[in-house]
N, C-alpha and C positions, 0 to 999 in steps of 0.2 A: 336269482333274478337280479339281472343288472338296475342298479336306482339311474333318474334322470339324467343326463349327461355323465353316467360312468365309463370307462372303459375299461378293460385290460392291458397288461404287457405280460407275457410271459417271462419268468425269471429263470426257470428249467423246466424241463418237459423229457421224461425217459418212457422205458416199456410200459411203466403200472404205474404213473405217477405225472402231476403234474402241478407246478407251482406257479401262482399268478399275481403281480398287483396290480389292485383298482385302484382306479386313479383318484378316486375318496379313501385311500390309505387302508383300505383292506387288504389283506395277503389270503390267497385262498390256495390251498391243500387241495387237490382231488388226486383220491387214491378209487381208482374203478369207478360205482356209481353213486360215491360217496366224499362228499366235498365240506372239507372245514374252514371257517373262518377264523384267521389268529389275528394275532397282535404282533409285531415285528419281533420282539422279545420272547415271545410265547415258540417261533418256529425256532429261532433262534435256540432255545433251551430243549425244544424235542428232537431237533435236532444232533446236537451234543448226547441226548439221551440214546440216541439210536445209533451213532456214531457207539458209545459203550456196549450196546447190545451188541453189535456185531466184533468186536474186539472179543466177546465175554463168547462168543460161537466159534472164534476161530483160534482162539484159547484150547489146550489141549484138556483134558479133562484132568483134575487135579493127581486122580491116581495112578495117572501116564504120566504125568511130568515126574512125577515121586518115583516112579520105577525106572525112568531114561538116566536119571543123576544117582551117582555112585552115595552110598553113604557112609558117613564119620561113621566109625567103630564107636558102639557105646561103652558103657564102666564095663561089662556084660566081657564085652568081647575086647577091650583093651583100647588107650587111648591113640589117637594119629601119631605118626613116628615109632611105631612100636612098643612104649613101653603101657607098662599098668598102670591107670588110674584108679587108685584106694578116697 
């Protein structure tokens, strides 16, 4: 509920989401039918946070990257350049 002379400006607004400040320095979050109030600093950092999650999804999965890159010969199987490492 808006307090006595509040209002809105929309800061962004997408499909499932929508970011707003009042004009008594609230910043409001509604995600569906679910609406948070931050602190400038607070979206500021979930933002950054969520900004990571989606890097950390579109990361391949660690035992794909390890099988796409060729691997150094261990002591096992001799070192790079060909010769043996004792």
């Amino acid at each position: 509920m808006l307090g006595q002379g509040c209002c809105r400006a929309v800061l962004a607004r997408g499909p499932c989401a929508e970011v707003t400040r009042c004009s008594c320095g609230h910043i409001h979050l509604a995600v569906g039918p679910v609406t948070l109030r931050l602190e400038e600093d607070v979206l500021r950092a979930l933002g950054h946070t969520l900004v990571e999650a989606i890097q950390q999804l579109e990361a391949p999965p660690a035992h794909e990257a390890d099988a796409s890159e060729p691997q150094a010969p261990t002591a096992a199987h001799g070192a790079p350049g060909g010769g043996w490492k004792q």
